[in-house]
C-alpha positions as CSV (number, residue, x, y, z in Angstrom):
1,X,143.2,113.4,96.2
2,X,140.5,115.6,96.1
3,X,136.7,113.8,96.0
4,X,135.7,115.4,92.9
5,X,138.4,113.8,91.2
6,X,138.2,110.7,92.6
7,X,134.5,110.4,91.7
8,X,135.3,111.4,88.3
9,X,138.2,108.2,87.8
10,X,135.7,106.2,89.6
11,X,132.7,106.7,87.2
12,X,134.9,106.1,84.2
13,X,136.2,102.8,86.2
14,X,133.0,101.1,86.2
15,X,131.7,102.7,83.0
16,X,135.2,100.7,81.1
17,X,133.9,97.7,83.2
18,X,130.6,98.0,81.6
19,X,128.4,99.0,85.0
20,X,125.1,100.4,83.6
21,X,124.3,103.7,85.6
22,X,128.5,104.0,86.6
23,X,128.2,108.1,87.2
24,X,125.5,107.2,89.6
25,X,126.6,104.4,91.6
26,X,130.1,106.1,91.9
27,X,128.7,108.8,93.7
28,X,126.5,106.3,96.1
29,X,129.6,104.4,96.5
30,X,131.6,108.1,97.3
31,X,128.7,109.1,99.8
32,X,129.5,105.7,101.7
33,X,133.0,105.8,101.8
34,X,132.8,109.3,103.5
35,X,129.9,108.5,105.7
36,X,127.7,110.7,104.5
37,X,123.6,110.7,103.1
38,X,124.1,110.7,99.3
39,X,122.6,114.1,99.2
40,X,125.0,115.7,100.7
41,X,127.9,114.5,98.8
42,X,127.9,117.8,96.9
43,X,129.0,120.0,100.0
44,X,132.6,117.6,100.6
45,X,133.5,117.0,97.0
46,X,136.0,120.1,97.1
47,X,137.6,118.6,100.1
48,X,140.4,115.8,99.9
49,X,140.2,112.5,100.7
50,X,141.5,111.4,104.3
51,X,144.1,107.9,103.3
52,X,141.1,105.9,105.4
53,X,137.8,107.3,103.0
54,X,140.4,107.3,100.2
55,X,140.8,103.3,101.2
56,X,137.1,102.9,101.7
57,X,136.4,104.0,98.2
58,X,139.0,102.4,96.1
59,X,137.6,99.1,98.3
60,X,134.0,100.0,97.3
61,X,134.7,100.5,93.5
62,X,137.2,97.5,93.1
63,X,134.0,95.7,94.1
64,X,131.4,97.0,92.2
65,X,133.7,96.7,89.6
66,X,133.7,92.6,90.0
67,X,129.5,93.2,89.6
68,X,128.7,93.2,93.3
69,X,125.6,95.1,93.8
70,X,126.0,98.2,95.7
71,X,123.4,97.6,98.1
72,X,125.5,94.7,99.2
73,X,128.1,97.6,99.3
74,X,127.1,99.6,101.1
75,X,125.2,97.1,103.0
76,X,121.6,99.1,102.8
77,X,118.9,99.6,100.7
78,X,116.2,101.7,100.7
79,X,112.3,100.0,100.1
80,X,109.0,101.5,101.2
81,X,110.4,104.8,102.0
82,X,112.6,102.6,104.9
83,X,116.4,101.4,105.4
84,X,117.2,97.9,105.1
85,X,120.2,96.2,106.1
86,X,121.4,93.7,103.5
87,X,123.7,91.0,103.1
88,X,124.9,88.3,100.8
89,X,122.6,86.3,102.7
90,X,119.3,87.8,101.4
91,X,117.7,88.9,98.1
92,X,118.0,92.9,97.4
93,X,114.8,94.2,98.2
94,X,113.6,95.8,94.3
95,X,110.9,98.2,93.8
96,X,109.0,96.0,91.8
97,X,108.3,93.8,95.3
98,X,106.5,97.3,96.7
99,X,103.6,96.2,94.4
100,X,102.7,93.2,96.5
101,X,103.1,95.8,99.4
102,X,100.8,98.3,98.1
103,X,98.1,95.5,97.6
104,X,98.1,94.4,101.0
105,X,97.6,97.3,102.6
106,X,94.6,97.9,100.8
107,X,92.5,96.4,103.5
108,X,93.1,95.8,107.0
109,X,94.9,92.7,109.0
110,X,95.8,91.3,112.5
111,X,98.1,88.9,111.4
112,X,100.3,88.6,108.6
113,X,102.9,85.3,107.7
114,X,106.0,85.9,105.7
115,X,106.9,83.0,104.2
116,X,110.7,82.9,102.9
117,X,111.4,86.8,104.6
118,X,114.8,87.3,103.8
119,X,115.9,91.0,104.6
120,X,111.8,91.4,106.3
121,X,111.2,94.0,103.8
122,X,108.0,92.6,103.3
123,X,106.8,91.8,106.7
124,X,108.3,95.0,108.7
125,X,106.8,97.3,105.9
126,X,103.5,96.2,106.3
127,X,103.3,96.4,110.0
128,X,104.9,99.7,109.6
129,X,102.0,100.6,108.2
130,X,99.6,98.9,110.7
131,X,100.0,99.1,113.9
132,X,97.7,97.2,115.9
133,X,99.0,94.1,113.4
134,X,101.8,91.4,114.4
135,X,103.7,89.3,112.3
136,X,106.0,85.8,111.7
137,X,108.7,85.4,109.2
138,X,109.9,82.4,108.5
139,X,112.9,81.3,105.9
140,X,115.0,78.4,105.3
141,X,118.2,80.5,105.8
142,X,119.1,81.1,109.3
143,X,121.3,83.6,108.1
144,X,119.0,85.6,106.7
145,X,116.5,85.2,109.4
146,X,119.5,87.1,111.6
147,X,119.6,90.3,109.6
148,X,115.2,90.1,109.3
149,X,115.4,90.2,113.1
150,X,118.2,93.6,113.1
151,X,115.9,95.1,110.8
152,X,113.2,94.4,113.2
153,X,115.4,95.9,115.9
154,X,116.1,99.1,114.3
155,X,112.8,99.6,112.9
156,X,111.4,99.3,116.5
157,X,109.3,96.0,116.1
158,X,110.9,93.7,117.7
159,X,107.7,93.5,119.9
160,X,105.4,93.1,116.6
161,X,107.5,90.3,114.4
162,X,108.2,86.9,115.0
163,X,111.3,85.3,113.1
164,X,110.7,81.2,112.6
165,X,113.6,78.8,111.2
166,X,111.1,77.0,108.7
167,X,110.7,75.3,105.1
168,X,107.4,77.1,103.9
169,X,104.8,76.0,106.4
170,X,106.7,73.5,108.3
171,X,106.3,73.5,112.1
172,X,104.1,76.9,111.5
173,X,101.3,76.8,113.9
174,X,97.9,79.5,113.8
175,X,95.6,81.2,111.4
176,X,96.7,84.1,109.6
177,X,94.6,86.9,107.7
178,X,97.0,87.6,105.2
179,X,100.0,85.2,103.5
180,X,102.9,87.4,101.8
181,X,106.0,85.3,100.1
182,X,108.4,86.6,97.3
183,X,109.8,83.1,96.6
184,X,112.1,81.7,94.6
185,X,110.5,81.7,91.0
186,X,113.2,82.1,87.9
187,X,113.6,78.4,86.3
188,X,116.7,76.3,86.0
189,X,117.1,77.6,82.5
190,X,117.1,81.2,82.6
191,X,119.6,81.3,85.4
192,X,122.8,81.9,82.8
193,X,121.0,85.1,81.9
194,X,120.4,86.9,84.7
195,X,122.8,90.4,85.2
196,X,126.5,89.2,87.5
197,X,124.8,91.2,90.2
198,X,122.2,88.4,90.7
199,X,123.1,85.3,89.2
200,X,126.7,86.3,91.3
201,X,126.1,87.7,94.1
202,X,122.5,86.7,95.2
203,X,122.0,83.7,97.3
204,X,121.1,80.8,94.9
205,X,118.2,79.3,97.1
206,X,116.6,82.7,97.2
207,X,116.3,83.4,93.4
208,X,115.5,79.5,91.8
209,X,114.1,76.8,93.0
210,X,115.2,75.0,90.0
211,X,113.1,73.1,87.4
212,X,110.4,74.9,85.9
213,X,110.7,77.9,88.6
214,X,107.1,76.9,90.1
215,X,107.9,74.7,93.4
216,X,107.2,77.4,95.4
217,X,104.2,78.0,94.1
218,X,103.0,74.3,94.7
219,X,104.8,74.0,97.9
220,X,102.4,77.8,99.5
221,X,99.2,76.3,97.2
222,X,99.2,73.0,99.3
223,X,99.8,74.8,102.7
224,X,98.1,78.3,102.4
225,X,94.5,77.1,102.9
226,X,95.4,75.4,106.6
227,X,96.7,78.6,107.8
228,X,94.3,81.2,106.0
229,X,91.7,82.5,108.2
230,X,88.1,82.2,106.1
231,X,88.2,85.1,103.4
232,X,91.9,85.9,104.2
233,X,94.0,87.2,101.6
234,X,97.3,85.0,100.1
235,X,99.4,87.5,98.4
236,X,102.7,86.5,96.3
237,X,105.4,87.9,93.6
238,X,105.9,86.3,90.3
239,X,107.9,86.1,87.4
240,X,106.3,88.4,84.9
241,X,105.7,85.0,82.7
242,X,104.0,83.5,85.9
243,X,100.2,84.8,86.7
244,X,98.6,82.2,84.7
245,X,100.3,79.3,86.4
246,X,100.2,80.7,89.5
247,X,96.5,81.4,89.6
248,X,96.0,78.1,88.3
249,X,97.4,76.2,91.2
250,X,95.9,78.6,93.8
251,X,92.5,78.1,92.3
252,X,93.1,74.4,92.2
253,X,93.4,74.5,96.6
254,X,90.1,75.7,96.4
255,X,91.3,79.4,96.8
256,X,88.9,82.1,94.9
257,X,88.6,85.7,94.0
258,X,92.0,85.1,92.3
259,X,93.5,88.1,90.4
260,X,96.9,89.2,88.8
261,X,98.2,92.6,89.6
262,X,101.2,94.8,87.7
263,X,104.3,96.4,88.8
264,X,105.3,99.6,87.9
265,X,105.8,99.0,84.5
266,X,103.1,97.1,83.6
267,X,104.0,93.4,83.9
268,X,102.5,91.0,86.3
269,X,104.1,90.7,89.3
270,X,101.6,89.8,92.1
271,X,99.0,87.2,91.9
272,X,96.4,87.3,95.1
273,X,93.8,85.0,96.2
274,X,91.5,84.3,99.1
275,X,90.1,81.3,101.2
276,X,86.2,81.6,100.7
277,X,84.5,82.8,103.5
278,X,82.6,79.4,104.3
279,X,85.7,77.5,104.4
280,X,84.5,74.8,107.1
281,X,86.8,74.2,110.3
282,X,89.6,76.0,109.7
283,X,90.9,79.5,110.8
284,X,88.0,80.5,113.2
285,X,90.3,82.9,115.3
286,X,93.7,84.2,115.8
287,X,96.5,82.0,117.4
């Protein structure tokens, strides 16, 4: 069968099966399948599918069909202008989390802690970005600490970040100038709402920490100000509904300078605090 006419059964496939954007992630899907960048896929879609692309694709579409995400697909997303391997084993890195991103790298650091890292999108963008900084991630998933550490491979820093088995701040040791975390933050009861992609496909641990969708919050508040050199930064995601909350419990560890940055598309999505510069005993130096 020729491509063309593949894409075009394909895109009516997952339009029938109610996929939002189906023309699109047909052609992503096509691209895969015959190993190519997707914009290139213009160039082969007069040529005819080999039986093993024609097999790659029909896989590819059966399953986004069922809701999986493509990323999970094709087994790569794209954040902070950089590829990122992805699994079922870690959250889809989502432009919305480039906010927090942005924000950091506003000023300077030495030595940044990634507290629940999943894919490293986080971590490896930053230091990316600065090279004289090093980094740990840490997450509960041991899993998901295994892809962190291939991106770190293939984004040539396995030199620069650490990779830590770890609940939040347990068994982490040294000061830190800057805290990043995208935790788990949607609530027990909006889980039934969330799109098949996520609520599906997603790990569980990574999107809810169940109950009110806050633990995590109480969980980095408690621990943050032991690790934070004086005046470092603690930057974290949130649920658009969040920033209150949040800065309430970060200004209740005796964090200050607390204030509630928007995504994109104007909702909040990062809340950022600092340990005040005369914070006594703690955090003198890097370890």
């Amino acid at each position: 069968m020729r491509a063309q006419l593949a894409l075009v059964e394909a895109s009516r496939r997952l339009a029938a099966a109610g996929i939002e954007g189906a023309a699109l992630d047909a052609r992503r899907l096509l691209a895969h399948a015959l190993g190519e960048p997707p914009e290139r896929l213009t160039l082969r879609l007069q040529d005819d599918l080999t039986a093993p692309e024609a097999a790659a694709f029909e896989a590819a579409i059966t399953a986004r069909a069922a809701r999986q995400p493509v990323a999970q697909i094709t087994g790569k997303r794209l954040f902070w202008g950089r590829e990122f391997r992805v699994t079922r084993d870690t959250l889809d890195p989502r432009p919305e989390t480039e906010t927090l991103v942005a924000a950091a790298l506003e000023e300077p650091f030495a030595k940044v802690l990634d507290l629940g890292t999943g894919t490293g999108c986080i971590l490896l963008s930053l230091l990316k970005q600065i090279s004289f900084a090093a980094g740990l991630g840490t997450d509960v998933s041991a899993a998901a600490l295994d892809v962190a550490r291939g991106n770190a491979e293939a984004l040539g820093l396995g030199t620069r970040a650490r990779f830590q088995q770890a609940d939040w701040f347990a068994g982490v040791g040294g000061y830190f100038d800057l805290i990043t975390s995208n935790p788990p933050y949607i609530a027990a009861d909006e889980m039934a709402g969330l799109a098949p992609e996520v609520r599906d496909w997603e790990p569980f641990g990574a999107l809810t920490p169940g109950g009110d969708g806050l633990d995590a919050y109480r969980a980095i508040a408690r621990g943050a100000p032991a690790r934070l050199m004086p005046a470092g930064r603690l930057m974290v995601e949130i649920g658009p509904t969040q920033g209150a909350q949040v800065a309430a419990l970060f200004a209740a560890a005796g964090l200050e300078r607390i204030e509630i940055r928007r995504d994109m598309d104007g909702r909040d999505r990062v809340v950022i605090a600092r340990k005040p510069v005369d914070a006594a005993g703690e955090g003198c130096g890097l370890a």
